[in-house]
N, CA, C and O atoms as a Tinker XYZ file with bonds, in Angstrom:
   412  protein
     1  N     31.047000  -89.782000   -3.703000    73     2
     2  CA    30.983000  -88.748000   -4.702000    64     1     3
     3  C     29.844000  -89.064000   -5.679000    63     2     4     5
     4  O     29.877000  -90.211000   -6.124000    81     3
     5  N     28.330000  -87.876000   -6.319000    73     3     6
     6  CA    28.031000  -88.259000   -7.079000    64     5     7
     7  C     28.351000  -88.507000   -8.351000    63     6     8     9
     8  O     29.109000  -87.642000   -8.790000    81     7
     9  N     28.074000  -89.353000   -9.127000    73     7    10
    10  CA    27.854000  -89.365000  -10.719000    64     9    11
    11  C     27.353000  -88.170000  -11.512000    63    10    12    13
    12  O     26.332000  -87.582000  -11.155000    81    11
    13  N     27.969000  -87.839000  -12.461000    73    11    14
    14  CA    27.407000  -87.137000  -13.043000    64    13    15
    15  C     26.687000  -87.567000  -14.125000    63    14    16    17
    16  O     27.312000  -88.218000  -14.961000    81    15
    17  N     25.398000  -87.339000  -14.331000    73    15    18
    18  CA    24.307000  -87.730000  -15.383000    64    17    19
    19  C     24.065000  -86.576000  -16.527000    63    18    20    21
    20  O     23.452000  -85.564000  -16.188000    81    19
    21  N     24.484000  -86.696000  -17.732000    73    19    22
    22  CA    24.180000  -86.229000  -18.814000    64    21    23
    23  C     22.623000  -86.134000  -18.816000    63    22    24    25
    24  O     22.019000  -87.174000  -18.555000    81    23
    25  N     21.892000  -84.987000  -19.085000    73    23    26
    26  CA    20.617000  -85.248000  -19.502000    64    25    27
    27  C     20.437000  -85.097000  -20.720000    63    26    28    29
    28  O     21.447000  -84.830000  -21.372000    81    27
    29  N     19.000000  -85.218000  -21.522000    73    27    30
    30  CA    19.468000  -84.916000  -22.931000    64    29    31
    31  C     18.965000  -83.447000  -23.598000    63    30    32    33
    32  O     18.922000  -82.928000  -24.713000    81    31
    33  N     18.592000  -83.090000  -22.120000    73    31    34
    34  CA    17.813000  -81.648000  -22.371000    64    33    35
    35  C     19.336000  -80.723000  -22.423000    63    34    36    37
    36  O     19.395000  -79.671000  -23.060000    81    35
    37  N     20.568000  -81.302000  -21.636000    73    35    38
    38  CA    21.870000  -80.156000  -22.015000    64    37    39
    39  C     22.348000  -80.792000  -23.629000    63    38    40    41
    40  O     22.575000  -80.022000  -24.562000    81    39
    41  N     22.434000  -82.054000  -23.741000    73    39    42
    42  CA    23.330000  -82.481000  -25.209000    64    41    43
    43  C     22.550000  -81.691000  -26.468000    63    42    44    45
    44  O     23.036000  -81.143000  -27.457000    81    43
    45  N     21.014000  -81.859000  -26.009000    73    43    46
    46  CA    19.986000  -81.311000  -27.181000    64    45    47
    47  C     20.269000  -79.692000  -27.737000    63    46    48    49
    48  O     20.368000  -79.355000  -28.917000    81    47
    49  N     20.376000  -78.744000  -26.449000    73    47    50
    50  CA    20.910000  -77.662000  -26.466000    64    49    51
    51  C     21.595000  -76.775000  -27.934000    63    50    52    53
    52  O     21.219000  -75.974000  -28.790000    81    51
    53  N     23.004000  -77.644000  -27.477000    73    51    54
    54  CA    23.742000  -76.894000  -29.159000    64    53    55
    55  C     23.111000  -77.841000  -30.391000    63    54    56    57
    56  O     23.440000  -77.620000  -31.556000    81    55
    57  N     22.518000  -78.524000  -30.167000    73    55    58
    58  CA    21.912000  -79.280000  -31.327000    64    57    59
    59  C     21.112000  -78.203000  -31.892000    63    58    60    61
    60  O     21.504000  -77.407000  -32.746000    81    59
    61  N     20.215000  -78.230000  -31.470000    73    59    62
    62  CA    19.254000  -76.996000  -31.624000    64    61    63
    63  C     19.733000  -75.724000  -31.959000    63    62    64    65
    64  O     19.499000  -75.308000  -33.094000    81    63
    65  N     20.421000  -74.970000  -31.093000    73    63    66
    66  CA    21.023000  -73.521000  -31.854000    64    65    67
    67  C     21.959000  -73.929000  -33.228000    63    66    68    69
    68  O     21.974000  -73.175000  -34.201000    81    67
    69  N     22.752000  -75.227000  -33.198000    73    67    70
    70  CA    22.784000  -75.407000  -34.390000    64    69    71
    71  C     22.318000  -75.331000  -35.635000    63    70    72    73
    72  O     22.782000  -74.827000  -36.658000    81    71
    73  N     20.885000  -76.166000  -35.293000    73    71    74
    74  CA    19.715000  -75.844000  -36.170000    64    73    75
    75  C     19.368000  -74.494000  -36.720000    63    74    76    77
    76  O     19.326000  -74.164000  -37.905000    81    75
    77  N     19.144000  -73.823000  -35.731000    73    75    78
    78  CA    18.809000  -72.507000  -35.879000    64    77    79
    79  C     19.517000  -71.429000  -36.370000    63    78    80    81
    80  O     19.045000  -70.355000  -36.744000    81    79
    81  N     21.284000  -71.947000  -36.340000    73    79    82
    82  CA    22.182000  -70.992000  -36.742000    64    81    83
    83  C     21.556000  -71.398000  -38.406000    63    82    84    85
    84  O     20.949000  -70.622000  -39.143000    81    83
    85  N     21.923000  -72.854000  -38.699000    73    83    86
    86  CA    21.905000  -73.026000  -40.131000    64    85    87
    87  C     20.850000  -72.474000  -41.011000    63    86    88    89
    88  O     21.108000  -72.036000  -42.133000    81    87
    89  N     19.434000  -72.500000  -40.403000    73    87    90
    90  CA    18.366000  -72.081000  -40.849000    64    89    91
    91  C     18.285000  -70.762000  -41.408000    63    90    92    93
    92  O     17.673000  -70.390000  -42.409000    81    91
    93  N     19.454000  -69.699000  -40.092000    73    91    94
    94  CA    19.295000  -68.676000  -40.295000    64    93    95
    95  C     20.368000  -68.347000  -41.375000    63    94    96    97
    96  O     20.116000  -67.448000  -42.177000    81    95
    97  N     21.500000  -68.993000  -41.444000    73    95    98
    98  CA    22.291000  -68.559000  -42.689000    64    97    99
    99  C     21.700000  -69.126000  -43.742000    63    98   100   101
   100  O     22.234000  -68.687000  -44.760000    81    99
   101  N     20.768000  -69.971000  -44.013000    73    99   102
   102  CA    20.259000  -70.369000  -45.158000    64   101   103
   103  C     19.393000  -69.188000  -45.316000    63   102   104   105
   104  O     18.719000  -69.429000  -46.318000    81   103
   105  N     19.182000  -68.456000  -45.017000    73   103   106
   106  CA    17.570000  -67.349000  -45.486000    64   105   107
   107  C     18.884000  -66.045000  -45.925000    63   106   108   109
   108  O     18.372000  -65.108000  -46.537000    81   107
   109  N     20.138000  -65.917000  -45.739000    73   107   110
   110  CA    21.144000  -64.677000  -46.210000    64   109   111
   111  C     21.165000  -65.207000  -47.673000    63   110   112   113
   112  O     21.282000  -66.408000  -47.917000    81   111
   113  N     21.047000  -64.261000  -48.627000    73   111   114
   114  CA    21.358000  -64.255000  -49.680000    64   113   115
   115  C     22.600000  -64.088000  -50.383000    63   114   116   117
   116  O     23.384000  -63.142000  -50.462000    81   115
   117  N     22.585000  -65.147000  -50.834000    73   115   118
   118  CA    24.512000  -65.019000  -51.967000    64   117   119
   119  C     24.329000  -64.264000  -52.817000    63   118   120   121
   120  O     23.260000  -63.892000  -53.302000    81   119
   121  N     26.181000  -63.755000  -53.259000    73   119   122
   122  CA    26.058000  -62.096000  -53.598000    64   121   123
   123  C     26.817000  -62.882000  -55.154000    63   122   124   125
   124  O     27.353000  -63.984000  -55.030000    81   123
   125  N     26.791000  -62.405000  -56.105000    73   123   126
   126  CA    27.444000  -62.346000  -57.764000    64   125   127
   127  C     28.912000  -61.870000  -57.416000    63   126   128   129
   128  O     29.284000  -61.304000  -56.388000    81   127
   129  N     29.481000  -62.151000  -58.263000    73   127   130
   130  CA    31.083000  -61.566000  -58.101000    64   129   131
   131  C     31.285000  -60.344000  -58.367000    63   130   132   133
   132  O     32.343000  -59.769000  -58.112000    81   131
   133  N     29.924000  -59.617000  -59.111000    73   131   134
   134  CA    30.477000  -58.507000  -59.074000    64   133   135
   135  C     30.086000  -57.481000  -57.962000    63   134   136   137
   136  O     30.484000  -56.343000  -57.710000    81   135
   137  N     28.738000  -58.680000  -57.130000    73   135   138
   138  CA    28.776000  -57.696000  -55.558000    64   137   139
   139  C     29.876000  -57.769000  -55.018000    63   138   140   141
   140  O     30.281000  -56.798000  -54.380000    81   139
   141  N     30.800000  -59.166000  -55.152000    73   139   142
   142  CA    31.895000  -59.313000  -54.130000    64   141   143
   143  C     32.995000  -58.272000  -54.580000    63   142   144   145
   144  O     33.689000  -57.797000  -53.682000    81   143
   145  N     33.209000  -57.892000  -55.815000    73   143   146
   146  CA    33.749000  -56.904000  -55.882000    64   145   147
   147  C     33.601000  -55.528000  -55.501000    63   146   148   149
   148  O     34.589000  -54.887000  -55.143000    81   147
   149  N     32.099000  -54.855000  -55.559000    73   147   150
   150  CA    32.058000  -53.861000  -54.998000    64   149   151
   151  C     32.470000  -53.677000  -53.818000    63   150   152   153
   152  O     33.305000  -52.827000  -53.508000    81   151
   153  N     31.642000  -54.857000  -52.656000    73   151   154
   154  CA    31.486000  -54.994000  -51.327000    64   153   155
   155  C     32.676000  -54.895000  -51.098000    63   154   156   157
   156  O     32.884000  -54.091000  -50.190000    81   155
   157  N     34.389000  -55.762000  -51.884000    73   155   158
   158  CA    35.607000  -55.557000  -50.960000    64   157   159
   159  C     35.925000  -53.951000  -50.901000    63   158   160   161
   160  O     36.172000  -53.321000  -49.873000    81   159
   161  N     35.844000  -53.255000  -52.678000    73   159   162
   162  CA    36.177000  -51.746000  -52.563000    64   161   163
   163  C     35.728000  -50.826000  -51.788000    63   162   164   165
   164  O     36.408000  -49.816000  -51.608000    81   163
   165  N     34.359000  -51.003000  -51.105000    73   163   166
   166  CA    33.481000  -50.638000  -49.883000    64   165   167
   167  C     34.587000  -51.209000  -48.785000    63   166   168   169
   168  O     35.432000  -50.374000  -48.464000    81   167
   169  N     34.650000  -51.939000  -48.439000    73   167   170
   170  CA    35.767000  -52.615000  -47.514000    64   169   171
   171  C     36.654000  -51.453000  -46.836000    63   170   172   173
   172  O     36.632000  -50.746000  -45.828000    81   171
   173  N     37.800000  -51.765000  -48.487000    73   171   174
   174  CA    39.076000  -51.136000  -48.289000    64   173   175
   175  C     39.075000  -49.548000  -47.999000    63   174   176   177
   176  O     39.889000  -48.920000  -47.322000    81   175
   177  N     38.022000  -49.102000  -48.642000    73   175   178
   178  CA    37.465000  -47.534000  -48.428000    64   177   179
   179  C     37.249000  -47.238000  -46.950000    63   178   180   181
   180  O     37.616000  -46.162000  -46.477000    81   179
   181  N     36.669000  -48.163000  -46.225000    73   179   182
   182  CA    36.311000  -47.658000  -44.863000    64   181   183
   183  C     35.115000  -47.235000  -44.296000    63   182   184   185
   184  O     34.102000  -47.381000  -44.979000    81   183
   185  N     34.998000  -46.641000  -42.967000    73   183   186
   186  CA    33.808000  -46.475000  -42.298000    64   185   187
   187  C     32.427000  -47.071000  -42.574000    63   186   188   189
   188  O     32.164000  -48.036000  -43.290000    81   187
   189  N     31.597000  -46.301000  -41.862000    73   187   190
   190  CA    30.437000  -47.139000  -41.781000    64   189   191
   191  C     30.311000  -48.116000  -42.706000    63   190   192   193
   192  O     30.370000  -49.316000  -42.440000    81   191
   193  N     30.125000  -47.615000  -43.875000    73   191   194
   194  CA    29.479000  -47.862000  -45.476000    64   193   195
   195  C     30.704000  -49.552000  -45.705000    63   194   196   197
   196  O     30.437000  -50.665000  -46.158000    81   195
   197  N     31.883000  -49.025000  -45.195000    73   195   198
   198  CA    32.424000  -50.412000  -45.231000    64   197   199
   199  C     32.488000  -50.982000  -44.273000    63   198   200   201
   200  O     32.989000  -52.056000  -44.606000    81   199
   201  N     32.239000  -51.007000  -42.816000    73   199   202
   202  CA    31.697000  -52.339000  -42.435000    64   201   203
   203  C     30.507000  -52.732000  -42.743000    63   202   204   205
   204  O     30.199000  -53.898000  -42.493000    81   203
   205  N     29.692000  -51.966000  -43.275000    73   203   206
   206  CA    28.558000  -52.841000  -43.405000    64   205   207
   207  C     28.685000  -53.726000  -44.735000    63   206   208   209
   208  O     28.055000  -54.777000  -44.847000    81   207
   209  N     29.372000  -53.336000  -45.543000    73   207   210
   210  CA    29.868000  -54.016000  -47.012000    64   209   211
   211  C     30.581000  -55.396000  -45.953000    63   210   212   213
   212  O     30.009000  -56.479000  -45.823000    81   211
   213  N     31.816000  -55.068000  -45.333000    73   211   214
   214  CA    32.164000  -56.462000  -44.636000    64   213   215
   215  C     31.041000  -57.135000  -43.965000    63   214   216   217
   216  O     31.105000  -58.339000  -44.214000    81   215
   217  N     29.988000  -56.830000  -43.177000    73   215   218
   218  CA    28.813000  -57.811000  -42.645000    64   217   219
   219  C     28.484000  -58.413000  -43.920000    63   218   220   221
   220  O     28.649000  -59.624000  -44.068000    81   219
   221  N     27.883000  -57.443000  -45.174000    73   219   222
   222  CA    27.546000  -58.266000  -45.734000    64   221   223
   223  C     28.256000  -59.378000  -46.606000    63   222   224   225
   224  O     27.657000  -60.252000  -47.232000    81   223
   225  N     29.433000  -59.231000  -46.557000    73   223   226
   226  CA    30.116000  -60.039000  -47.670000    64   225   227
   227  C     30.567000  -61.616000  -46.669000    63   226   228   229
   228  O     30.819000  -62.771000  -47.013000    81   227
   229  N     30.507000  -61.020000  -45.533000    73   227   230
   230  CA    30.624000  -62.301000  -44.450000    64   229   231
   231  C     29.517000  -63.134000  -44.286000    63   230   232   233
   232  O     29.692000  -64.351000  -44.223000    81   231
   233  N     28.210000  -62.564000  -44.195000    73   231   234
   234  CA    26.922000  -63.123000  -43.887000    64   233   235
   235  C     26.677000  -64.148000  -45.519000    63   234   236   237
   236  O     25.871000  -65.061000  -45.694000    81   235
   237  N     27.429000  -63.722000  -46.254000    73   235   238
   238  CA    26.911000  -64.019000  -47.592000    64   237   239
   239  C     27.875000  -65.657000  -47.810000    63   238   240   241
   240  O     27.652000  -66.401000  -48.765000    81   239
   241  N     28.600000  -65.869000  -47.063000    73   239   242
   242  CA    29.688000  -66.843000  -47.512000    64   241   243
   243  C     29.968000  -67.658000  -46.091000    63   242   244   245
   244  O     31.036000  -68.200000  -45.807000    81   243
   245  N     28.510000  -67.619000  -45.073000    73   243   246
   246  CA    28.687000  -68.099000  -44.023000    64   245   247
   247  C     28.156000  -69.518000  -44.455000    63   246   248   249
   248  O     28.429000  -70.529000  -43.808000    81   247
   249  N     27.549000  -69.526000  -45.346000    73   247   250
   250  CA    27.180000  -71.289000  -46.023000    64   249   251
   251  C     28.995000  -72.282000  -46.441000    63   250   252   253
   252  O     29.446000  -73.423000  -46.331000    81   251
   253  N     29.313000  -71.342000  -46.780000    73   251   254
   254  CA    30.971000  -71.936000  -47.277000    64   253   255
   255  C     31.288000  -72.313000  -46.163000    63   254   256   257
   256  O     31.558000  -73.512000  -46.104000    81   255
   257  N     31.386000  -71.574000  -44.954000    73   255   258
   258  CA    32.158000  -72.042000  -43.861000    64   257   259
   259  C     31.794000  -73.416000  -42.993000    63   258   260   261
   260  O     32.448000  -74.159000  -42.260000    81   259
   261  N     30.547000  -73.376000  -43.408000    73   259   262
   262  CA    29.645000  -74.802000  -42.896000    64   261   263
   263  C     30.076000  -75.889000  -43.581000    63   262   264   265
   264  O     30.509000  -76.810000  -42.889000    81   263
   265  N     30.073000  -76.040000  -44.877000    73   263   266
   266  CA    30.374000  -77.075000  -45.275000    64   265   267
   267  C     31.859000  -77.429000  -45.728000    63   266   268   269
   268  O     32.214000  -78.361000  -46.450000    81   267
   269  N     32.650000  -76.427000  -45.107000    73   267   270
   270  CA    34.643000  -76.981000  -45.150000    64   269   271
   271  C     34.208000  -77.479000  -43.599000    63   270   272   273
   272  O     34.551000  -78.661000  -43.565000    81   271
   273  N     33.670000  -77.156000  -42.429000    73   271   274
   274  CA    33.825000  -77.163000  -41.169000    64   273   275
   275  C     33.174000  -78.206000  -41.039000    63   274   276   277
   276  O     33.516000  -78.908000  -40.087000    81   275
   277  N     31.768000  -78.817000  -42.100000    73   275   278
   278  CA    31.486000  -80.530000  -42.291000    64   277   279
   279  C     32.635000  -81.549000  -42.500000    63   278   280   281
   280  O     32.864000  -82.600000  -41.901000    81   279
   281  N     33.262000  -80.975000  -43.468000    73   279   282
   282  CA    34.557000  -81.629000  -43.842000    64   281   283
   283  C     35.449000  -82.178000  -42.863000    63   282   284   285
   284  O     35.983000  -83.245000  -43.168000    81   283
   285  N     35.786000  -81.551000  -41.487000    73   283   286
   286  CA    36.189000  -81.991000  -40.793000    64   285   287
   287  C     36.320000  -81.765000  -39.240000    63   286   288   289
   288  O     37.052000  -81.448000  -38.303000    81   287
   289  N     34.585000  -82.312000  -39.823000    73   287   290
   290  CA    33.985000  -82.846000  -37.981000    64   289   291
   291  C     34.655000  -84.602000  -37.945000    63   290   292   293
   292  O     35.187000  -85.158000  -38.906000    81   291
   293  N     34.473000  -85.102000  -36.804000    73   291   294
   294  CA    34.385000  -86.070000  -36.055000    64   293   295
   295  C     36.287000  -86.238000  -36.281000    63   294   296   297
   296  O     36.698000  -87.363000  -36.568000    81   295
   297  N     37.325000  -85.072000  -36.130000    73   295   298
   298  CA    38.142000  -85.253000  -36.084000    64   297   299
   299  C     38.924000  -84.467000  -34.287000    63   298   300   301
   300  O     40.120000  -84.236000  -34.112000    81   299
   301  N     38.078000  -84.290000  -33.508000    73   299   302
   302  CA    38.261000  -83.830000  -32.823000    64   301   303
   303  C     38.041000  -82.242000  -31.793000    63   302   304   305
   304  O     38.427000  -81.827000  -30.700000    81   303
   305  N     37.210000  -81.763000  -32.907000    73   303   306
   306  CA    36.232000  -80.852000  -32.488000    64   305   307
   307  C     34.812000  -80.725000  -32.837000    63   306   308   309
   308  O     34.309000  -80.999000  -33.927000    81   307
   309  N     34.342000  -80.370000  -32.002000    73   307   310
   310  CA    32.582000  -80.513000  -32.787000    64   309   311
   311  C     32.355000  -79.390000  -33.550000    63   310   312   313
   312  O     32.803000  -78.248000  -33.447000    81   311
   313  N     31.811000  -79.746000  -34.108000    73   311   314
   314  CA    30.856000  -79.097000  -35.500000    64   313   315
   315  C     30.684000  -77.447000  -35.322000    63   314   316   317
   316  O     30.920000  -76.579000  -36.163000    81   315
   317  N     30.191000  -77.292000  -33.940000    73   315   318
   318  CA    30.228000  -75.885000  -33.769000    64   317   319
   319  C     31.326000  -75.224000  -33.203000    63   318   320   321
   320  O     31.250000  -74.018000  -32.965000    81   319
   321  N     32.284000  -75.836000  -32.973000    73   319   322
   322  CA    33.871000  -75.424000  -32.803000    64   321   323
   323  C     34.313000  -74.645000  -33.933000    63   322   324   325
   324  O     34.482000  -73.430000  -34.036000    81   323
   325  N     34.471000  -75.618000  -34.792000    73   323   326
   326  CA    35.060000  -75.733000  -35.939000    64   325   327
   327  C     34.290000  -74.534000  -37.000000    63   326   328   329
   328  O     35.013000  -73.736000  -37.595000    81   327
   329  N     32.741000  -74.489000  -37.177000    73   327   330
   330  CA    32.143000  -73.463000  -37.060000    64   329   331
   331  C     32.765000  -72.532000  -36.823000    63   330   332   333
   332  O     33.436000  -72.005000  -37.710000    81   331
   333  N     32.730000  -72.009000  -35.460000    73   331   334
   334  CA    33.068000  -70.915000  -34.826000    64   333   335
   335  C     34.709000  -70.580000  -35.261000    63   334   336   337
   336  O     35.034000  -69.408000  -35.069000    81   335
   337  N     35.450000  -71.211000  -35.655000    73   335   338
   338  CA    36.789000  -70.681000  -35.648000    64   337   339
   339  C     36.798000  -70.728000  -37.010000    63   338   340   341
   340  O     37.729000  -69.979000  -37.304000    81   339
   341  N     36.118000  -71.343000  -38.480000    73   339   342
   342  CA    36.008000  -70.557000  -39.244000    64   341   343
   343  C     35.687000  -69.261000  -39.662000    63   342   344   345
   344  O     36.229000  -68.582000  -40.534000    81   343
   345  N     34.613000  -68.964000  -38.838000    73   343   346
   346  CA    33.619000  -67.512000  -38.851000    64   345   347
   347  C     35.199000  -66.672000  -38.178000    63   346   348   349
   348  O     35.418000  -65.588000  -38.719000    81   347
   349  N     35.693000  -66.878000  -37.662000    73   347   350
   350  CA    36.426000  -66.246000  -37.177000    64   349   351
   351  C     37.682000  -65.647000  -38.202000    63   350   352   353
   352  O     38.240000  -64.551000  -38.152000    81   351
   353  N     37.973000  -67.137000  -39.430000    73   351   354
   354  CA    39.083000  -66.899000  -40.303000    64   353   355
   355  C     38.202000  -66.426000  -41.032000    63   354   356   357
   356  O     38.787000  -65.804000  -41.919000    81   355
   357  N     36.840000  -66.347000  -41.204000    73   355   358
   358  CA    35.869000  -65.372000  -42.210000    64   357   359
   359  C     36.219000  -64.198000  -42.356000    63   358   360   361
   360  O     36.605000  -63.673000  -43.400000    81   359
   361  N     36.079000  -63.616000  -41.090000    73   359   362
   362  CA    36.225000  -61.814000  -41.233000    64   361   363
   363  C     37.405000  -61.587000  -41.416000    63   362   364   365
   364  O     37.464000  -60.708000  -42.275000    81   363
   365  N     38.788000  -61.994000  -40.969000    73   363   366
   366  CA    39.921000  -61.594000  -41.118000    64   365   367
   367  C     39.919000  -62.004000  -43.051000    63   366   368   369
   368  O     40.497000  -61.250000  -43.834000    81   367
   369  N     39.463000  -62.792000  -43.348000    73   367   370
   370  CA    39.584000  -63.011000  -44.748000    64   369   371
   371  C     38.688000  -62.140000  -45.969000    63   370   372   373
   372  O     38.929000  -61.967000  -47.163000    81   371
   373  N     37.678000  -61.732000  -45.190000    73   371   374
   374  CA    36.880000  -60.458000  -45.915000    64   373   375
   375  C     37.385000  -59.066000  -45.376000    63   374   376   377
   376  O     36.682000  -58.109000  -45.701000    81   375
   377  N     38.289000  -58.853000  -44.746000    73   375   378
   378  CA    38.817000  -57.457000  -44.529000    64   377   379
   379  C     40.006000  -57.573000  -45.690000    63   378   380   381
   380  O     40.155000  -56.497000  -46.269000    81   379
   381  N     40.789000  -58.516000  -46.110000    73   379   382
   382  CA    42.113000  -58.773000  -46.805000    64   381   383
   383  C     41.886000  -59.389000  -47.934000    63   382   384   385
   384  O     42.735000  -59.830000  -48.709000    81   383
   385  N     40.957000  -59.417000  -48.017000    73   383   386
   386  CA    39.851000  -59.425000  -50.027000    64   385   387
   387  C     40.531000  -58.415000  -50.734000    63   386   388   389
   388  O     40.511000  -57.215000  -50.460000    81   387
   389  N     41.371000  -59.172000  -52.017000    73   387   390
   390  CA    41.784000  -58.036000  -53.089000    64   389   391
   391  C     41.108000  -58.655000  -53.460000    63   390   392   393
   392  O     41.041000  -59.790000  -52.990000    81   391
   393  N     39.903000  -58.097000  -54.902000    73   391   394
   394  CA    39.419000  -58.457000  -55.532000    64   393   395
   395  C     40.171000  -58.436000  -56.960000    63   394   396   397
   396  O     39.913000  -59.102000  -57.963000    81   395
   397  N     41.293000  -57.360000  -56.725000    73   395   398
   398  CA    41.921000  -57.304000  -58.137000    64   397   399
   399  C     43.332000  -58.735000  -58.325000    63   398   400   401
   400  O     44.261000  -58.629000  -59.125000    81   399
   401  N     43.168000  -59.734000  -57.550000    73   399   402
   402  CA    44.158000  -60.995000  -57.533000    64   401   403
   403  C     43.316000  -61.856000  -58.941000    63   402   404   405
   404  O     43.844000  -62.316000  -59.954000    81   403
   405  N     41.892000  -61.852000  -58.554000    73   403   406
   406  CA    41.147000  -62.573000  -59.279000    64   405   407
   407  C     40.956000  -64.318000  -58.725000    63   406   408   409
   408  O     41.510000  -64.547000  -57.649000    81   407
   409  N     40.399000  -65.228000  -59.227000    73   407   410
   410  CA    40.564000  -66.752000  -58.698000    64   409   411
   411  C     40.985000  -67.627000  -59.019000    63   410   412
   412  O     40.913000  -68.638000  -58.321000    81   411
């Protein structure tokens, strides 16, 4: 049976789109609280005008999700796991934005 040989051209791979994810959420601009307020009432209102209020209020707080999902790498999922299944509790958490709870 052969061996299987890691090369470093596959490990390099998500390294790299890594890179590139971060780069690219670093160039989205963070919104004031009182965009985050508009953007949820856009939300809860609906259609077009509010999903695009949800893209943006997600794209805007995709830096947050990076660095809780730093928090706890090397515990058993990699970095872009952990990533990915935040982005995931992202949107369900920007559709269910009251802004009137406060922080």
């Amino acid at each position: 049976m052969r061996q299987l040989k890691i090369s470093k051209s596959i490990t390099n791979r998500s390294s790299e789109a890594l890179d590139k994810y971060l780069v690219e959420i670093g160039r989205e601009p963070m919104v004031s609280i009182d965009e985050e307020i508009e953007l949820a009432q856009k939300i809860r209102k609906g259609g077009r005008e509010g999903e695009r209020a949800k893209e943006k209020l997600v794209k805007a707080n995709l830096r947050f999700v990076v660095s809780v999902a730093k928090q706890y790498q090397h515990q058993g999922l990699s970095l872009t796991d952990l990533i990915d299944e935040g982005n995931i509790g992202l949107v369900k958490a920007a559709e269910k934005f009251d802004e009137t709870r406060g922080f």
